[in-house]
N, C-alpha and C positions, 0 to 999 in steps of 0.2 A: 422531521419525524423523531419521539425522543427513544431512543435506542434503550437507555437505562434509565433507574431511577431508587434513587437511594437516599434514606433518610434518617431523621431522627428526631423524635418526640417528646415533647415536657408538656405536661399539664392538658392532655391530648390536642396538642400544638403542634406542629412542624416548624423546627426550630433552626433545624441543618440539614439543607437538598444536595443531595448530588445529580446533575443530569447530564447523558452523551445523547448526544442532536445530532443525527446527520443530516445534510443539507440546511436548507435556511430555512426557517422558522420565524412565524410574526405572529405574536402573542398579546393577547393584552390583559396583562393581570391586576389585580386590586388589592393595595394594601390599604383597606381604610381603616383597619387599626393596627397600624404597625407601621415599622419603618424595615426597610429591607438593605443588606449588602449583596453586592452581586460581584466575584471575583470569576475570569476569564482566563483560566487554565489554557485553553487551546479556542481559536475564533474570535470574533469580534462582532460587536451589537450597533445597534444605532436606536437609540431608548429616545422616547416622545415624551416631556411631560408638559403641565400646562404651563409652567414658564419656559422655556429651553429644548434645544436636541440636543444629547449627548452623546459625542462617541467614543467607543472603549473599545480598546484594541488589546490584541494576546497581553495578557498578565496584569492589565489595567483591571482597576474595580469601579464600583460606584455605590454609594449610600443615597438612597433615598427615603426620604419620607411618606410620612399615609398619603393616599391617592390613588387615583388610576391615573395607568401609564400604556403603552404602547411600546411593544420590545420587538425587534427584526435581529434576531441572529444571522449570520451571514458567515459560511465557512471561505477560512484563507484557499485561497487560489488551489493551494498544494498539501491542504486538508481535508480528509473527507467525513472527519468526526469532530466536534465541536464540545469542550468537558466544562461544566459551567457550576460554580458552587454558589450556593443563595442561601444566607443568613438569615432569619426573620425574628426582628425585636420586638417583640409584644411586650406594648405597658406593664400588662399585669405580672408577665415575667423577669419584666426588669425591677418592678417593685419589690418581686420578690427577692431578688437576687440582693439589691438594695435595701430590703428592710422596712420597705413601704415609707421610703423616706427618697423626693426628690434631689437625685445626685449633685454635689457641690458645683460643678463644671456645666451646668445647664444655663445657660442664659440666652435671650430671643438675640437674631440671629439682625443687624440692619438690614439683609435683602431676605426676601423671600424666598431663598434657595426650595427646589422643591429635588433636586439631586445634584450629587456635587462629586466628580471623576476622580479618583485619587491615583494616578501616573504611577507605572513602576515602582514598586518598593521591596528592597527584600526583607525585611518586617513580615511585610505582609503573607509576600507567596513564602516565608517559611511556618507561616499560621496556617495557610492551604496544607502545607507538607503536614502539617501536626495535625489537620484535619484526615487529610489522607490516610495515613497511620488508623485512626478509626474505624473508618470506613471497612477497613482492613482486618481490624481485629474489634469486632461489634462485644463481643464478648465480655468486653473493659468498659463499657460505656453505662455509667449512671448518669443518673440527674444531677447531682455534685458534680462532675467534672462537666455535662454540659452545661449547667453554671459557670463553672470556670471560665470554659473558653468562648461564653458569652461575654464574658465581663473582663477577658483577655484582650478579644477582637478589642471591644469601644475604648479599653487603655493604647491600646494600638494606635486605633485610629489618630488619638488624642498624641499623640507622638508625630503625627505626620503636619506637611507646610499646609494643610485644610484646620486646621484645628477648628479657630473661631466659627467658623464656616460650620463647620462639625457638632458644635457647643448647639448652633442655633438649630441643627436638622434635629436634632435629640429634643430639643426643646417643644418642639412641634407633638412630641409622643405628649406631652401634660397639658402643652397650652395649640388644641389644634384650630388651624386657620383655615381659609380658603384664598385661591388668588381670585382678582377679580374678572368677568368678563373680558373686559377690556382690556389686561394686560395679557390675557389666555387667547386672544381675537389676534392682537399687536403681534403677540411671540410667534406665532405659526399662521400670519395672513402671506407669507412667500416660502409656504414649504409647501410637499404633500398631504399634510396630514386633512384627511376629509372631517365634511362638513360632524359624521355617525360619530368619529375617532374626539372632533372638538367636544361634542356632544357629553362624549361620557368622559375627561379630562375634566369636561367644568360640573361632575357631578347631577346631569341634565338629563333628564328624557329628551328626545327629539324635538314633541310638540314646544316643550318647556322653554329649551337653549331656542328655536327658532322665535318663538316668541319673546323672551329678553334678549333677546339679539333685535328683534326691531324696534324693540322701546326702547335702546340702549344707543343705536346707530342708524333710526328712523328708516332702514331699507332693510329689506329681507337677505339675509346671511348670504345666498349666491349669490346676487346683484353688487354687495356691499364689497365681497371678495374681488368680483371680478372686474369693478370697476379700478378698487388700487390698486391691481395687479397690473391694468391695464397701465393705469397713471405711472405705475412705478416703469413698464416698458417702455411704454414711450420717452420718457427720461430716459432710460440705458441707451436708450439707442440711437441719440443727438449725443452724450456727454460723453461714454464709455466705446471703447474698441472690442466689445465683446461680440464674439458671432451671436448670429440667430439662437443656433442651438443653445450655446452656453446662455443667454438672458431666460431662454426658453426656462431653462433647471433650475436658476438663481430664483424665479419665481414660482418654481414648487409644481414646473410642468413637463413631468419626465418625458410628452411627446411630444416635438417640436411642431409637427406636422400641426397638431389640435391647437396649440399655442397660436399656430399663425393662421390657424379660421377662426378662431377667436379675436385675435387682434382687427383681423379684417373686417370683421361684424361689428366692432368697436368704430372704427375709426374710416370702414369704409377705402381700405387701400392696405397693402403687404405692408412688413414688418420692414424689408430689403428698401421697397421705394417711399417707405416712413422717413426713413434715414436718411434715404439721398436726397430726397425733397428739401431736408431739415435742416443738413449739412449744407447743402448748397445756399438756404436762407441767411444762416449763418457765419456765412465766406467773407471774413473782413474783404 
């Protein structure tokens, strides 16, 4: 639930959020014209995007690029408020800020990054502190200074061991991309992210992603999932000393219980006597 919610506007934009979340929250918001920062004052997240899962823990941030994304806030154990600041770089406001002139420091990125975590830095949470100060005294606050420390944050950023990395997420705001299917399918076929979540990650209606998902991979998206999910268990469970449970999670199925009637329906025999069967085949 968001408790607060506080901000700030250019160009009738939302440029600087502040928000207190208690308890956990899973959101799925869309930057598809913008790229976003996301700084974790107090809490920590686990962000889905179509390439990666990112986790950011107390004080950590992350930059992402346009897209839709999948956010799970999650308050620390001995937290019951969760304070989250979110930056959002709109092209047009960086043009401006820029002079309608793409900045020197932009160049494509060789991976695809679609977010990239930036680790503790006191750089950065003393930018959150100069944010705070604002928030504080709203009264100071023009469109010049949130200029400023628009164009403060991305020298910032540009200071940190992400740069390059950083160089190519920026880049994405002039020259945008898409990932493809198959690498969007590849990055989260052994997490939880559902079939509704892939869906709108790869920009897809329902009918749409189900249907280039079978022209793509000749079987329909569940079957296709469930099959290498299947293949990939049965490998853990001859090669690896992981329990039930833990392969169970590893491939993106938080109920162990479902996991192993699934597997059974695959293979026609428990997960447990998969193993010992396998192992015992295997016995120099």
């Amino acid at each position: 639930m968001i408790l607060s919610h506080q901000y700030f506007r250019l160009q009738d934009k939302t440029v600087i959020e502040k928000l207190q979340i208690k308890g956990s929250l899973r959101q799925s918001p869309v930057f598809q014209n913008e790229a976003c920062f996301l700084y974790f004052k107090e809490g920590r997240s686990t962000l889905i995007t179509p390439t990666e899962q990112v986790y950011i823990e107390t004080k950590e941030s992350v930059l992402l690029k346009c897209g839709t994304y999948f956010a799970e806030i999650i308050n620390n154990a001995n937290l019951d408020i969760s304070e989250v600041y979110v930056i959002h770089l709109f092209p047009e406001v960086l043009k401006e800020i820029y002079k309608n002139e793409i900045p020197e420091f932009i160049k494509v990125a060789e991976r695809p990054y679609f977010a990239k975590k930036i680790p503790e830095k006191n750089l950065i949470t003393q930018f959150i502190q100069s944010i705070e100060f604002y928030f504080e005294n709203q009264q100071v606050v023009s469109a010049e200074l949130l200029h400023l420390k628009l164009k403060e944050l991305i020298l910032l950023l540009l200071e940190t061991d992400e740069k390059e990395t950083i160089k190519g997420l920026f880049d994405h705001l002039f020259s945008p991309r898409k990932v493809t299917l198959a690498t969007l399918v590849q990055t989260h076929l052994f997490t939880n992210c559902s079939l509704q979540e892939m869906a709108a990650l790869a920009g897809m209606s329902m009918s749409t992603f189900k249907r280039e998902f079978k022209l793509h991979f000749q079987l329909p998206p569940a079957q296709y999932i469930r099959e290498k999910r299947m293949e990939k268990a049965a490998e853990l469970l001859v090669v690896s000393h992981f329990s039930i449970a833990e392969i169970s999670f590893q491939l993106g199925y938080e109920d162990s219980s479902y996991f192993a009637r699934i597997f059974h329906q695959f293979y026609q025999m428990s997960p447990s006597y998969y193993r010992s069967l396998h192992q015992i085949e295997n016995r120099p």
